[in-house]
C-alpha positions as CSV (number, residue, x, y, z in Angstrom):
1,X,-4.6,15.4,-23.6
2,X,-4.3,11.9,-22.6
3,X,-1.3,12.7,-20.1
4,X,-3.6,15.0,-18.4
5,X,-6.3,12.4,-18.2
6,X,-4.0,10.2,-16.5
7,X,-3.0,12.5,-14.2
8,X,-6.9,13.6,-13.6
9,X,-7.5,9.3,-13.3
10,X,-4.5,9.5,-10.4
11,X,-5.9,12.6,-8.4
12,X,-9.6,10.3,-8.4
13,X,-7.8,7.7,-7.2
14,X,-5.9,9.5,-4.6
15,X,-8.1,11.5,-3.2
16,X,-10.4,9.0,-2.1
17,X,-7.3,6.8,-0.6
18,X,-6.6,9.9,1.0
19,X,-9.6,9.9,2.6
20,X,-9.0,6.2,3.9
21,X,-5.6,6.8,4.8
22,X,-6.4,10.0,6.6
23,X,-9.4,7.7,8.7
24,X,-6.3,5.0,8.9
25,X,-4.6,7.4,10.4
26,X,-7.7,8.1,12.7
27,X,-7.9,4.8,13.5
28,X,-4.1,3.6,14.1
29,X,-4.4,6.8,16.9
30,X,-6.9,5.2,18.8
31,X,-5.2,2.0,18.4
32,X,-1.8,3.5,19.8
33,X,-4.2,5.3,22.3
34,X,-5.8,2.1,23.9
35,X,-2.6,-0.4,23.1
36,X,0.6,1.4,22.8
37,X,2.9,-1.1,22.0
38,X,3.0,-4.4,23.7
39,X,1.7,-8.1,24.0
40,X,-1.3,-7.6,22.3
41,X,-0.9,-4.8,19.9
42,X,2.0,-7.5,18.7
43,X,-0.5,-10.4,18.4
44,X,-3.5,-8.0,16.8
45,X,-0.9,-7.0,14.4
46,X,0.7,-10.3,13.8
47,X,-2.7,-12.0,12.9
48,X,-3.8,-9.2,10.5
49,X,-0.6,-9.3,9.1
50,X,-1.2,-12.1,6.8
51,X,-4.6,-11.4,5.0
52,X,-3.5,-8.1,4.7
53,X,-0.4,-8.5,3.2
54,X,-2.5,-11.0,0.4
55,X,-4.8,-7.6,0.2
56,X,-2.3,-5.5,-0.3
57,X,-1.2,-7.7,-2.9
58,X,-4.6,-8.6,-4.6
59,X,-6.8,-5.3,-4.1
60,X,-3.9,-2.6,-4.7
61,X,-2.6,-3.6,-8.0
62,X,-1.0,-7.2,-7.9
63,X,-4.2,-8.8,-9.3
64,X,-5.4,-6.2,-11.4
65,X,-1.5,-6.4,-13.0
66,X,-2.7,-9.8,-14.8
67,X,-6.2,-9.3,-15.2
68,X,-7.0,-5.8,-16.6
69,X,-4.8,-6.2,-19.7
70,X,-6.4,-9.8,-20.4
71,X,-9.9,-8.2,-19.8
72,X,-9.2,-5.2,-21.7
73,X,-8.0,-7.3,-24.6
74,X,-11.4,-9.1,-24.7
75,X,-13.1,-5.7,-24.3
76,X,-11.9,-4.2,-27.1
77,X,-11.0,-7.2,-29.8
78,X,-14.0,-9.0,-28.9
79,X,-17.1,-7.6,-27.2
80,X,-17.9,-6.7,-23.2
81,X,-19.8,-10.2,-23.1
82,X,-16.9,-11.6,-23.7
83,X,-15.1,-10.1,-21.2
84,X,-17.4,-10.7,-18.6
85,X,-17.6,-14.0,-19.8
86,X,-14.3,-14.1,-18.9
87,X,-14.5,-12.7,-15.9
88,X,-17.2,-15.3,-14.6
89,X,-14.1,-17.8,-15.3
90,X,-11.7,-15.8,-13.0
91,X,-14.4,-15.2,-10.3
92,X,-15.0,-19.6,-10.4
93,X,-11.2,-20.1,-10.6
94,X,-10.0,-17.3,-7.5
95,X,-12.8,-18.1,-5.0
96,X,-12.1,-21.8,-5.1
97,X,-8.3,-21.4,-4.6
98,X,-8.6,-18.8,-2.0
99,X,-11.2,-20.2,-0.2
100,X,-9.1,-23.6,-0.2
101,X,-5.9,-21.8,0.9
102,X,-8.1,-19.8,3.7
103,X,-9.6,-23.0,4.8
104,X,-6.1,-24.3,4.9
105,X,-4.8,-21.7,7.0
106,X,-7.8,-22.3,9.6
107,X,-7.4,-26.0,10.0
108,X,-3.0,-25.1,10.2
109,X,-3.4,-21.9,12.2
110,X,-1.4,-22.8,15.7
111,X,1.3,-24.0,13.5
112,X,1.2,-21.9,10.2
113,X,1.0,-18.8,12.6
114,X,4.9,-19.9,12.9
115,X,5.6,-18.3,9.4
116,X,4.8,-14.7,10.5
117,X,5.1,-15.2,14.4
118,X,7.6,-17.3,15.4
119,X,9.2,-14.9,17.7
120,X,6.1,-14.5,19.3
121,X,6.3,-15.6,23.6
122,X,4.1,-18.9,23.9
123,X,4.1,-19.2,27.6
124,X,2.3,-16.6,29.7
125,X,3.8,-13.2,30.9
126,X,3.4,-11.6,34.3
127,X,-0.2,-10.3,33.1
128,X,-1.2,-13.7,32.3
129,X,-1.4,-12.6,28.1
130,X,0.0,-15.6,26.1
131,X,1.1,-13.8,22.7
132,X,1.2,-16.8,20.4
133,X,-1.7,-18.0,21.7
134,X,-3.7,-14.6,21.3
135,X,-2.4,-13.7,18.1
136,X,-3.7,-17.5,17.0
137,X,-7.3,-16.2,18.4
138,X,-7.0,-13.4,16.4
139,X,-5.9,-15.0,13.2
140,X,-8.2,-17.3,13.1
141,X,-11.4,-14.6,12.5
142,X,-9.0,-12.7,10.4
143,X,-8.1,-15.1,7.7
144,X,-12.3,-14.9,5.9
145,X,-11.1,-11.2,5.3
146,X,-8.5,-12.7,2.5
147,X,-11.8,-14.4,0.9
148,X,-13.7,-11.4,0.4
149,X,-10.6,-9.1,-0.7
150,X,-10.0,-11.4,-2.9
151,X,-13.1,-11.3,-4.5
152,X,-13.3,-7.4,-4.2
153,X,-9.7,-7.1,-6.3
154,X,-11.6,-8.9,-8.9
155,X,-14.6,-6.3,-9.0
156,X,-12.4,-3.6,-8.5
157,X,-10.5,-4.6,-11.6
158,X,-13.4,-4.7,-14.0
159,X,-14.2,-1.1,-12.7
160,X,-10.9,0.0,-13.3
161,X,-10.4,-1.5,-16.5
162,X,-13.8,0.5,-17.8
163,X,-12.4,3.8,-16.4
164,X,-14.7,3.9,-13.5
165,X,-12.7,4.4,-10.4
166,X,-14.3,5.9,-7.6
167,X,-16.0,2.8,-5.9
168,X,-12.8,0.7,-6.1
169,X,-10.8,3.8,-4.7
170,X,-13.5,4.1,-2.0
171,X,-14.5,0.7,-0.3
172,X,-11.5,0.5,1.7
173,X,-13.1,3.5,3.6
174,X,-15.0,0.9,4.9
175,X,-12.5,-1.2,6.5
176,X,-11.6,2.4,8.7
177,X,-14.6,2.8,9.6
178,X,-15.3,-0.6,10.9
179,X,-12.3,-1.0,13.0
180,X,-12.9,2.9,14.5
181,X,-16.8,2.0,15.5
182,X,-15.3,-0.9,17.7
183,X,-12.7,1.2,19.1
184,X,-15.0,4.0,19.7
185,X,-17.6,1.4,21.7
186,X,-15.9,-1.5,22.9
187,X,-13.6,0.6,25.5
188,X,-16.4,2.3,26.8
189,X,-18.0,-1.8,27.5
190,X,-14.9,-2.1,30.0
191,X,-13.4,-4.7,27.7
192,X,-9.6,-5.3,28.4
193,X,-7.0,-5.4,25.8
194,X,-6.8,-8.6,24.5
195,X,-11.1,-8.5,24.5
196,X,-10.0,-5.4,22.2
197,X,-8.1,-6.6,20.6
198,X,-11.1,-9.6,19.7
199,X,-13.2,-7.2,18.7
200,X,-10.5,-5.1,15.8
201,X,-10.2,-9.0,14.7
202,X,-14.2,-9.4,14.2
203,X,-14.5,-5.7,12.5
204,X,-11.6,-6.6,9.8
205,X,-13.9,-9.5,8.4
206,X,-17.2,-8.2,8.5
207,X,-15.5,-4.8,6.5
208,X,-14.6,-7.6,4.5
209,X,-17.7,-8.7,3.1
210,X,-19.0,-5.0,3.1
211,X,-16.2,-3.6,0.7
212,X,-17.1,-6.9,-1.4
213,X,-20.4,-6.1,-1.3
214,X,-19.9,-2.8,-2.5
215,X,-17.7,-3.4,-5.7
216,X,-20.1,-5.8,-6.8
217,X,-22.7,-3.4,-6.2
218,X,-21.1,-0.8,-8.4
219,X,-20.7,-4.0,-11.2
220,X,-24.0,-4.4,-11.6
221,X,-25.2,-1.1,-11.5
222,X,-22.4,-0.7,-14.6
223,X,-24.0,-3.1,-16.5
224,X,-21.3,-5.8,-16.2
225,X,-23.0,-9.0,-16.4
226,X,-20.9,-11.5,-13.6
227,X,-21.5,-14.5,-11.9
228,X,-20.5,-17.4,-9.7
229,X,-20.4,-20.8,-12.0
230,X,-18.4,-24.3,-11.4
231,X,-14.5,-23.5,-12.1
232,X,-13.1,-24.7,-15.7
233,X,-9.4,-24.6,-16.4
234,X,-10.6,-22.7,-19.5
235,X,-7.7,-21.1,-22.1
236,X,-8.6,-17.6,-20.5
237,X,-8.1,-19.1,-16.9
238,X,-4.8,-20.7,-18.4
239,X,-3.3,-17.7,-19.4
240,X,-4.6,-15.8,-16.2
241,X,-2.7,-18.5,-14.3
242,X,0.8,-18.2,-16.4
243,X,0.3,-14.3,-15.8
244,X,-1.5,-14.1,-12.3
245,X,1.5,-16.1,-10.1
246,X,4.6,-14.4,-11.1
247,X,2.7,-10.6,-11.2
248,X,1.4,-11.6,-7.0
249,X,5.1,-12.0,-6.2
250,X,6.7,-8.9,-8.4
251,X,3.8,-6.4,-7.8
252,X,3.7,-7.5,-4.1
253,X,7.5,-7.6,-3.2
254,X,7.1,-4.6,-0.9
255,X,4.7,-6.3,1.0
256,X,6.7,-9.8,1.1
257,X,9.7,-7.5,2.6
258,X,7.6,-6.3,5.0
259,X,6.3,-9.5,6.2
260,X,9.7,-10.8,6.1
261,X,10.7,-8.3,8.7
262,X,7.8,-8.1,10.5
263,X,8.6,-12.4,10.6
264,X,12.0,-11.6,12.3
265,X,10.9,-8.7,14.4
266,X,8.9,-10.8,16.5
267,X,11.7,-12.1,18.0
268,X,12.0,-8.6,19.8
269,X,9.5,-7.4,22.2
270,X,7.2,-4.8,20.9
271,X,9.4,-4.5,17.9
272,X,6.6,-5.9,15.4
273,X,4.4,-3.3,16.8
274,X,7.1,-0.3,16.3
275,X,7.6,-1.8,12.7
276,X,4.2,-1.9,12.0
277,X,3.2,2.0,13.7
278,X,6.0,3.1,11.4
279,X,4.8,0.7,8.4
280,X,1.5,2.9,8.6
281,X,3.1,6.0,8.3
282,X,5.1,6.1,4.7
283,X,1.6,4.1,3.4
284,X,0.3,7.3,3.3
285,X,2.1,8.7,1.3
286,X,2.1,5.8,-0.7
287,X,-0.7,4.8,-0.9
288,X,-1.7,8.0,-2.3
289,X,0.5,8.2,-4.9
290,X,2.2,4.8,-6.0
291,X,-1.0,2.7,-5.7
292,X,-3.2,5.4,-7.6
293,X,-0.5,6.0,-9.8
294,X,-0.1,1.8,-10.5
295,X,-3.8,1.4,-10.7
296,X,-4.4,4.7,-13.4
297,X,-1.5,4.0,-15.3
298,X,-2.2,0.1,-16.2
299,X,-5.4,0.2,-18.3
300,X,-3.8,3.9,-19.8
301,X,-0.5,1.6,-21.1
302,X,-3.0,-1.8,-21.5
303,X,-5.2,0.9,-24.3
304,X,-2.2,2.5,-26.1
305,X,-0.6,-0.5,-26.6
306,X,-3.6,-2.8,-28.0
307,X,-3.7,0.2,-30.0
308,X,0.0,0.3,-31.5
309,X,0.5,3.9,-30.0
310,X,4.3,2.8,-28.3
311,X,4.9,6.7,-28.6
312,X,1.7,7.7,-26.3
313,X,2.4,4.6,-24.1
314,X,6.0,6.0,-23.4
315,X,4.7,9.5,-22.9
316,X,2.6,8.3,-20.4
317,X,5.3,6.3,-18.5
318,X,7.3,9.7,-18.3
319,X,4.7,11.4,-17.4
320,X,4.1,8.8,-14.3
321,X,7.2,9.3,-13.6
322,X,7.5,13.0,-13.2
323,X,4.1,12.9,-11.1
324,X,5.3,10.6,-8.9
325,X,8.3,12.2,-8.0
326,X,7.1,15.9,-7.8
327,X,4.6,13.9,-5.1
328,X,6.9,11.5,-3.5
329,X,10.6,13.3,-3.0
330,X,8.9,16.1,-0.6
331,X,7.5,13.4,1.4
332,X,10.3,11.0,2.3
333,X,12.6,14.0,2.7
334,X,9.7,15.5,5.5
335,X,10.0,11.6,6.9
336,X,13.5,11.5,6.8
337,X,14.1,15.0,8.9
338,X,10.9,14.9,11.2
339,X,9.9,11.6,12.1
340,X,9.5,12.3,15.6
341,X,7.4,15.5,15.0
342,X,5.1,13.6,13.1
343,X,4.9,10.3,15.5
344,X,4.9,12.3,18.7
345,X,2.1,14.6,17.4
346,X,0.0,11.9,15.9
347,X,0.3,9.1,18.2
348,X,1.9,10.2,21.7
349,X,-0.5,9.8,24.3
350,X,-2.5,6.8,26.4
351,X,-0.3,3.8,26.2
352,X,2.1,5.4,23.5
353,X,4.7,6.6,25.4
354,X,7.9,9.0,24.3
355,X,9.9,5.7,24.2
356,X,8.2,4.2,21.9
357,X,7.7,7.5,19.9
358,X,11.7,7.2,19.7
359,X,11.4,3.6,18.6
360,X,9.0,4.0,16.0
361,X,10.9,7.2,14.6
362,X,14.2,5.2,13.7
363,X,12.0,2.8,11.7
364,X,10.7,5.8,10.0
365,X,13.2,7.2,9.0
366,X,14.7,4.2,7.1
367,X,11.9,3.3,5.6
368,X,11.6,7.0,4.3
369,X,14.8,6.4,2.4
370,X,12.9,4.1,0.5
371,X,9.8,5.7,0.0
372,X,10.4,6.9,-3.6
373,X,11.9,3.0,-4.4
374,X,8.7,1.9,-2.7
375,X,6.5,4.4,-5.0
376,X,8.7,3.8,-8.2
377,X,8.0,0.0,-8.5
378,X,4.5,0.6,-8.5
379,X,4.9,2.6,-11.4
380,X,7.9,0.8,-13.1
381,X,6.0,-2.5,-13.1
382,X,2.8,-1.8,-15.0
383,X,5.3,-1.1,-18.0
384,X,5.8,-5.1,-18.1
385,X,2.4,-6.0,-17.0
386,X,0.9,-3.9,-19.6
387,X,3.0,-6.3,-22.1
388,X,1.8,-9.4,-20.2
389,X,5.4,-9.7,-19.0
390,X,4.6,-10.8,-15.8
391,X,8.0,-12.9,-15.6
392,X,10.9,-10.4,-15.7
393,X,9.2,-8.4,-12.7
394,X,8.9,-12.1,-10.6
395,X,13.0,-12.5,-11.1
396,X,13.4,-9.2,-10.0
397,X,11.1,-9.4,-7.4
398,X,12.9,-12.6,-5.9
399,X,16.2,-10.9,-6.2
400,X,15.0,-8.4,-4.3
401,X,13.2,-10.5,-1.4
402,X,16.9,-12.3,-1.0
403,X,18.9,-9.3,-0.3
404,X,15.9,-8.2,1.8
405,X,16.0,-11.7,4.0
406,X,20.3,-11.6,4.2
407,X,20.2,-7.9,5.2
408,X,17.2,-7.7,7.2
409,X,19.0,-10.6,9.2
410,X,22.5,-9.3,9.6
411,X,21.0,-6.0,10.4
412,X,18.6,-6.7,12.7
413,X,21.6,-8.4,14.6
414,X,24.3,-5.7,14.0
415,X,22.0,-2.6,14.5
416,X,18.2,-3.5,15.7
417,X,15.4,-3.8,14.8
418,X,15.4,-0.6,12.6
419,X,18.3,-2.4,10.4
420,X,14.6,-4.2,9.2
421,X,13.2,-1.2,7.8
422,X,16.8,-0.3,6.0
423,X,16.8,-3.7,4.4
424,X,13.3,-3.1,3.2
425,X,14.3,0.3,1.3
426,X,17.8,-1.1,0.1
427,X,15.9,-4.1,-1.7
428,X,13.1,-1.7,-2.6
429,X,16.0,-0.2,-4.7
430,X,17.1,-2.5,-5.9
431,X,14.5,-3.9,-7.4
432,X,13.4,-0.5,-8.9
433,X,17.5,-0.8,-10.7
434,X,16.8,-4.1,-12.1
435,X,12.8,-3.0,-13.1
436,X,14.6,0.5,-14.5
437,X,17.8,-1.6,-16.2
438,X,15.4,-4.3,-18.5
439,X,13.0,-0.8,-19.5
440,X,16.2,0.7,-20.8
441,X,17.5,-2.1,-22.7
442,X,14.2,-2.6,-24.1
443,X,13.3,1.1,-24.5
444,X,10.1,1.0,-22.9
445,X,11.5,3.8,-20.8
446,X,12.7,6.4,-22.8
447,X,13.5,9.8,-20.9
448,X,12.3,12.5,-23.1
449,X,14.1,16.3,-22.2
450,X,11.2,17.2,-20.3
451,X,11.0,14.3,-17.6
452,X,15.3,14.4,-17.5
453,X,14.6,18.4,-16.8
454,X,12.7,18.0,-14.4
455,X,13.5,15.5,-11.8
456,X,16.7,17.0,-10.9
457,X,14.7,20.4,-10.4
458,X,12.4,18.5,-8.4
459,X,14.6,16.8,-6.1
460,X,16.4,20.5,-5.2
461,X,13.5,21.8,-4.5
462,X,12.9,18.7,-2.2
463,X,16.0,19.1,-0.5
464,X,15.4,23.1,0.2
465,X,12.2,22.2,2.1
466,X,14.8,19.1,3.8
467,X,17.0,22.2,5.3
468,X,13.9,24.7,6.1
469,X,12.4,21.4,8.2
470,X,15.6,20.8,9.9
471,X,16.4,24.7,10.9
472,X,13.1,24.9,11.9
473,X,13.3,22.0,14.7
474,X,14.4,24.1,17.6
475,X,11.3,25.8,17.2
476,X,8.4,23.6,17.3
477,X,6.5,22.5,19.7
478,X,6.5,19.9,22.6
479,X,3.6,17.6,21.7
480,X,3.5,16.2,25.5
481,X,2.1,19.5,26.7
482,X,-1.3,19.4,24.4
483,X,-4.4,17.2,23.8
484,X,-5.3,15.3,20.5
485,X,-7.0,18.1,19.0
486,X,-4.5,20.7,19.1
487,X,-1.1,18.2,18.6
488,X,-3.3,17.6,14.9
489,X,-3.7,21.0,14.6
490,X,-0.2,21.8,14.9
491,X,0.9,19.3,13.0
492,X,-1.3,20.3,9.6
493,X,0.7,23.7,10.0
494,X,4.1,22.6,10.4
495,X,2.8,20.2,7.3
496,X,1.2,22.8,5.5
497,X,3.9,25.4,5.8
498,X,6.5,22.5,4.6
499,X,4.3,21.9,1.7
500,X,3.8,25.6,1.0
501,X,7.7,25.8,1.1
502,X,8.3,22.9,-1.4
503,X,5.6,24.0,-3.9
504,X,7.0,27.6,-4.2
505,X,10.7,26.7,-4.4
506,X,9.2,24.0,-7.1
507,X,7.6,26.7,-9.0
508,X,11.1,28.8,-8.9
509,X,13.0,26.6,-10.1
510,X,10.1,25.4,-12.3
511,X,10.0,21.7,-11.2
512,X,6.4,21.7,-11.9
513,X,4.1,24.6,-13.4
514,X,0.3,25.8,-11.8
515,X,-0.7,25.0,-15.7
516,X,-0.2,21.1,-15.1
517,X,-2.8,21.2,-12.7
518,X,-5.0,23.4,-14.8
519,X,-4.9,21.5,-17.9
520,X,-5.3,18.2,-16.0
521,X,-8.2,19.0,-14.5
522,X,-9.9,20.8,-17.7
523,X,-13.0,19.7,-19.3
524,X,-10.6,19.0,-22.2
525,X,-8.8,16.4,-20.1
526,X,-12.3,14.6,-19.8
């Protein structure tokens, strides 16, 4: 069935981001290992801040929200010649404008650093480090990494739109395994922090032009016939543009609120670099399943509806729905009542000390209050992009990055700096009420008995797992007394037997059913 393949499309997907976010996760340890949280961790993540939020944007969905149904459309009305004819026009268009803006960036950088950094010390501390100044440094061999993204997103979307996901899903592997080599080598070169930190900056552009390398790679090899030519404001380009600039801001709002409180953390010590540790955690999660569930479901809603089938395109949206929040409940609710478990265990040794571990952990748990909002929009918004309705999503979006700027401020004043990560998740909301309020009137989201049977079953079952995590707290271990390999260890049991807990309580009160699986993975599903 074509719910099944959707939900075989997702696993693809998010299996191989699991396999980057599990070497992120590699590769933030060693990170938190060799820089804890400090002057230069705050100026590494500062400068890579900005190119990656544009990635984020571009590569996991925002770009792909305005190009695959435009590409598809060619595909199937016209002929794949046409599309990639089409495509050579985008490829002219984006790497002009993004090499421009990149460019602009580099000439601007000690003073456009001001719009993510301002909070950032600019004279020297007692160990001589300059955190402006560094972070400056850093953003300066950073910024080429927004090129090549840029360029990969386009690929990536091609592949995506012709069903072939596993290269796109894969390249940012690469990225990992860059920055791990030079933390792996350069510390054993007696290189300081901030020469470190130098050498993470160099890795994230040269993983740049490898993960670009790759997708195009897989174009060719596909038979998609692409090139570089001299830009033309062509009709195709036109309607690109009308479609491209509002989807960046609505399918990238998470990432604006983040940059927004990343922006005003920096005018807190080490606060950017507890924001950020805390930032990587709830990606994995969703990463895994609101970008693979954004990116599968597009092209699935883009088909049914060039086709006229409104009633497969809605059974679809439901059934995103459902998988998202069988996958996504269980883990904000393990965020929510084990943050420290999971920080302390993951990252608590070297220069990551318990106070930070406490630090990072009241960021976490905000932002896992949002998790499902965070997860939802990515799965709400192909719904409008599907329909070229690129607009509704950009006034939500802004609506959304207002209440995130007023809070974020008020509570980073009233509360801390973890008042940053609450005004993230209550925007995240309500941006997913607004995105949820238009679908309704316009019934593109329809409810049908299964999905409204289902998600309440699936949030008890969440919330039973909840209790069993919290009663089980006395009990677990103290990370400080073991080394890296057995804190992981213990962690993938207490993980495991959390998991184990939520999918049998699920099956109970039959949230979810071992056939779904089955079936999706059939050769009928195919």
């Amino acid at each position: 069935m074509k719910e099944q393949r959707l939900l075989k499309s997702t696993a693809i997907i998010a299996s191989l981001t699991l396999v980057s976010r599990l070497l992120g996760l590699a590769r933030d340890i060693l990170i938190a290992g060799f820089l804890g949280a400090g002057a230069v961790s705050d100026a590494f993540f500062t400068a890579f801040k900005l190119p990656n939020v544009f990635r984020r944007m571009f590569a996991e969905g925002a770009f792909n929200a305005a190009f695959v149904p435009l590409y598809a459309k060619r595909i199937e009305q016209e002929s794949e010649a046409a599309a990639d004819e089409f495509a050579s026009e985008t490829l002219a268009a984006l790497f002009v404008t993004v090499a421009a803006l990149v460019i602009l960036f580099e000439l601007t950088m000690p003073w456009s650093l001001n719009i993510i950094g301002g909070g950032l010390d600019k004279s020297p501390r007692a160990d001589g480090i300059e955190p402006y100044y560094l972070a400056v440094t850093y953003a300066w061999i950073t910024m080429p990494y927004l090129l090549f993204m840029s360029m990969a997103a386009l690929f990536s979307g091609i592949l995506n739109t012709r069903n072939l996901f596993g290269v796109a899903a894969a390249v940012p592997i690469i990225l990992n395994i860059f920055m791990i080599s030079a933390l792996m080598g350069l510390p054993f070169l007696g290189v300081g922090k901030p020469g470190l930190g130098m050498g993470l900056a160099v890795a994230v552009t040269l993983s740049g032009i490898a993960q670009m390398s790759a997708v195009l790679w897989a174009c060719r090899k596909a038979g998609v016939k692409i090139g570089l030519r001299r830009p033309r404001l062509t009709p195709g380009v036109k309607r690109l543009v009308v479609l491209g600039v509002p989807g960046l801001l609505s399918a990238g709002i998470t990432q604006i609120n983040l940059l927004v409180s990343h922006t005003i953390a920096t005018f807190r010590d080490s606060a950017a670099s507890w924001l950020t540790y805390a930032d990587r955690l709830y990606q994995l999660p969703l990463g895994m399943i609101g970008i693979a569930m954004g990116v599968a479901l597009l092209p699935a809603l883009s088909r049914r509806l060039r086709a006229g089938d409104e009633i497969g395109a809605r059974n679809s949206f439901n059934r995103g729905i459902e998988i998202a929040a069988f996958l996504t409940l269980p883990a904000a609710v393990a965020l929510f009542v084990i943050p420290e478990v999971l920080i302390a265990g993951l990252y608590q040794r070297g220069e990551f000390v318990p106070e930070t571990t406490f630090q990072v952990a009241k960021a976490l748990r905000y932002f896992a209050l949002g998790l499902p909002a965070f997860v939802l929009i990515k799965v709400l918004t192909p719904a409008f992009f599907a329909r070229e309705n690129t607009k509704a999503p950009m006034v939500y979006a802004a609506i959304s990055a207002i209440v995130n700027i007023v809070l974020g401020l008020i509570l980073f004043h009233r509360i801390g700096f973890e008042g940053l990560a609450l005004a993230t998740s209550i925007a995240a909301w309500v941006n997913v009420f607004c995105l949820s309020r238009s679908l309704f009137k316009n019934t593109h989201l329809d409810p049908d008995e299964r999905l409204l049977s289902r998600l309440p079953r699936i949030a008890l079952a969440s919330a039973l797992m909840g209790i069993g995590l919290w009663l089980s707290l006395p009990f677990l271990p103290d990370f400080e007394n073991f080394g890296l390999f057995m804190d992981l260890v213990l962690l993938a049991i207490i993980c495991g037997a959390g998991g184990m807990f939520y999918i049998i309580a699920a099956m109970v009160l039959r949230a979810f059913g071992v056939s779904d699986i089955r079936d999706a993975f059939s050769r009928k599903s195919a």
